[in-house]
N, C-alpha and C positions, 0 to 999 in steps of 0.2 A: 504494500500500500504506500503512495507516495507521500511524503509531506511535503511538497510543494503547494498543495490546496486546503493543509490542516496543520494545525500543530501539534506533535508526538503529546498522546495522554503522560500522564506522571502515574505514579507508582498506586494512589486510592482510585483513579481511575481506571486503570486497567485490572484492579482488583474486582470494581464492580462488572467492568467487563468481563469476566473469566464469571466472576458469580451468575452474571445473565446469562451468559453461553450454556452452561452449566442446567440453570433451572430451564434453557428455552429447549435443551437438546433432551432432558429427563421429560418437557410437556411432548416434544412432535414426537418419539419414540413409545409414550403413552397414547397417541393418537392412533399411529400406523399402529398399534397392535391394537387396536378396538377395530381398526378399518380391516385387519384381514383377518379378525374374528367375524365379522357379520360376511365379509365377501367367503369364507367359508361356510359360515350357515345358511347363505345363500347360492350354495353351489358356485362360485363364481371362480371358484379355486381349480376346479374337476380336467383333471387332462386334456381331456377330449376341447374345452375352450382354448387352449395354449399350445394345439399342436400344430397349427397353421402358423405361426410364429416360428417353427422351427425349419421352416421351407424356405429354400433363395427365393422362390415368388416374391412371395411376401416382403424379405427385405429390401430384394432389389426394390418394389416401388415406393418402398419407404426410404431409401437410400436414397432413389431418384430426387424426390421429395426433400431432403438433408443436400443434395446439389442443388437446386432450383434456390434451397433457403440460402445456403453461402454464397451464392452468388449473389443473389439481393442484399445481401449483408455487407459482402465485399464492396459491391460497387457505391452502396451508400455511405459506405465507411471511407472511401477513396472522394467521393464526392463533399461529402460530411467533414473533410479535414482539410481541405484545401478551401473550401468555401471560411470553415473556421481561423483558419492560419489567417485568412485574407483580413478576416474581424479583428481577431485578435493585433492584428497591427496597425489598422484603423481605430481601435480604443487606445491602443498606445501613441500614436501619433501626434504631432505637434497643432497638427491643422484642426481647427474646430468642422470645419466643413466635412474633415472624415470619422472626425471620434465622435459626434453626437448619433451619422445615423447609427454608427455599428453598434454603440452601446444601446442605441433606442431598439435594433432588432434584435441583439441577445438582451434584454429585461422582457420585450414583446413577447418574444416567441419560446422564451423558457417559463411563461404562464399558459402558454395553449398544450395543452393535451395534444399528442400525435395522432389518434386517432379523428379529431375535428380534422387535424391538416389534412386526412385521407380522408373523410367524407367531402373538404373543398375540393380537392381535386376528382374526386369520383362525381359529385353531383356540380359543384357550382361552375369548375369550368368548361365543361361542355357545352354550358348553357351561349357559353361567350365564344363558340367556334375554338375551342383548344380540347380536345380529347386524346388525350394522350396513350400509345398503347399499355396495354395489361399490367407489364415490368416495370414503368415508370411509374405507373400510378402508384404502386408502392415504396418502388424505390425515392420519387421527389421528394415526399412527406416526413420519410425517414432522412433525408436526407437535410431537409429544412430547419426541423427538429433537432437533430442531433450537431448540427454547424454551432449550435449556440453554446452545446456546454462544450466541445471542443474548442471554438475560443476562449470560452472560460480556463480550461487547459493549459493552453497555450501561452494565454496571457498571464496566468501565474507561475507558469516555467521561466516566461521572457524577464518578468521582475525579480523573480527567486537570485539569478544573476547577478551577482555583485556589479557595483555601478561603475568599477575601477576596469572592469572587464572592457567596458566601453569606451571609458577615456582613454585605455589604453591604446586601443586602434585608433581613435581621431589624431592620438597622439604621434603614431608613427606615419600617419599622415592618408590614412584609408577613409573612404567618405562615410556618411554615416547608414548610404546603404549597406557599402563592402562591409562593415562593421558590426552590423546583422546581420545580412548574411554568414561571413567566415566565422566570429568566434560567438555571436550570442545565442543564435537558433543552433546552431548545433550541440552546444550544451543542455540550451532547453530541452533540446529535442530528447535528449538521453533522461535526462532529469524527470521528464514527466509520458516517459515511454510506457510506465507501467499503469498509470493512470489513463493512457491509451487503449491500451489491451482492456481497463476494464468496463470504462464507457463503453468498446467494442463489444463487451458481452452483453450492455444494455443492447446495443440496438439488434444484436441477434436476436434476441428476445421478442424485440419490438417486429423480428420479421414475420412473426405469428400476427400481426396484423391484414396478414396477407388473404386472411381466410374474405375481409371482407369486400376485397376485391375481387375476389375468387381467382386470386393467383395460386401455384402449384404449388406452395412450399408445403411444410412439412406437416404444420397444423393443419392445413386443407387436403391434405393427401389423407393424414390420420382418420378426418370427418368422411368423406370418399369412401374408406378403405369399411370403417365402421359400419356404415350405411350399406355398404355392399352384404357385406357377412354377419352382420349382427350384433357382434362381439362387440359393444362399445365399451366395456371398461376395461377388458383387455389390450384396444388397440392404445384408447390413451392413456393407458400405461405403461405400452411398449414404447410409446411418440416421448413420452413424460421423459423414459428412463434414455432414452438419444440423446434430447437437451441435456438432461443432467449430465451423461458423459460428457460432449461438448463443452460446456459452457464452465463446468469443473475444471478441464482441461485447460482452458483459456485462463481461467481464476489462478489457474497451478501455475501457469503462462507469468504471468502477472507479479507473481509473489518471487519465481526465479527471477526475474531480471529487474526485480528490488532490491533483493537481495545482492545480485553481483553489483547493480550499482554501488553499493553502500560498501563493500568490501573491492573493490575496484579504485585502485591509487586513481584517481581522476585528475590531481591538479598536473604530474608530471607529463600525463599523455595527453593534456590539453594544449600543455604549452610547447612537445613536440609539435601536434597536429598544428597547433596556430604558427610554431615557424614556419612551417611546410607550405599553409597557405600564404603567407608575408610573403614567402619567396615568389609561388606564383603569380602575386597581387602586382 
């Protein structure tokens, strides 16, 4: 978890923290074993429901589904971070003309629900001759939505930076783009990589929105797949137990390359990498 966007709890706090993990991990453990007592007395356990699960049929189109999702994930994520970067140096900037709108669309649109964004674009712009195909219409909204807290991101990567980082290059005579560019976003960029990866698992998440476009991904494949054979508590908890791998995966993603950050000698290989660019500059 980065601290770039929080400051590290103290020692009573992470006390109560470790106590709530604790009481929250003894309540959902009490829950699931009520939930596969009744899906046992209600038959819901019994082989014969779980043995279509064990066929590549099956997971091929569930798979298919988990490709259709990453993709929209991905390309919203690649969209969603360069539109943010753009923000995020718009609220930094000296110009009033660029920091008011940026800051006025990340406080805007980190109050709308992405969900409303997906209904604007499914209903209100077609009305106005822009109907967008099947892919976009999910991917734009995630995309619009999620640009706002990757500025936020970004922008407390670009500040976390010491200010001396910067004089230093006007100093050697680099302009104050070169000077972002070469030595501050790239530090940023390490500094709050991890906090990328895990906004990136918000908006996987958020590609289960997809159902209401009636895009393919994985939560719409899942409904499909139920609808077809019956089995609905089965499939969404075969679809349930995909995301949790994923998304765990990513989380475990996230916490490694916090960890190497933090144990990673940073200052000697910055100011190799920044000779390196001086040279080329």
């Amino acid at each position: 978890m980065s601290t770039a966007l929080f400051d590290e709890p103290g020692p009573r706090a992470r006390r109560r923290i470790r106590i709530a993990t604790v009481v929250g991990t003894l309540a959902a453990l009490a829950l699931l074993a009520l939930a596969v007592r009744q899906f046992a007395a209600n038959g819901q356990l019994d082989a014969a429901r779980w043995q279509p699960y064990a066929t590549w049929p099956m997971w091929r189109y569930l798979l298919t589904g988990l490709w259709t999702t990453a993709l929209a994930a991905v390309v919203s994520a690649a969209l969603a971070m360069a539109l943010g970067l753009v923000l995020a140096l718009g609220r930094l900037s000296r110009h009033r003309f660029l920091r008011v709108p940026a800051a006025a669309y990340v406080e805007v649109v980190r109050t709308i629900p992405t969900l409303l964004l997906v209904y604007v674009v499914l209903f209100a712009l077609p009305k106005y001759g822009l109907d967008l195909p099947l892919f976009w219409k999910l991917v734009v909204p995630l995309s619009v939505s999620n640009a706002a807290a990757f500025a936020e991101i970004f922008r407390a990567g670009i500040r976390s930076i010491e200010r001396g980082q910067g004089e230093a290059g006007l100093a050697v005579g680099l302009t104050h783009g070169q000077t972002m560019r070469l030595i501050v976003l790239p530090q940023a960029a390490r500094r709050v990589l991890p906090s990328i990866v895990s906004q990136s698992v918000g908006l996987l998440k958020d590609t289960a929105l997809g159902f209401v476009v009636s895009y393919a991904e994985l939560l719409y494949s899942g409904k499909v797949l139920a609808a077809y054979n019956g089995y609905l508590i089965q499939t969404y908890l075969v679809v349930a137990l995909v995301y949790l791998v994923v998304n765990a995966s990513l989380s475990k993603l996230a916490r490694t390359l916090e960890a190497r950050r933090r144990a990673a000698p940073a200052i000697p290989r910055t100011r190799t990498r920044t000779r390196r660019r001086f040279a080329r500059a």
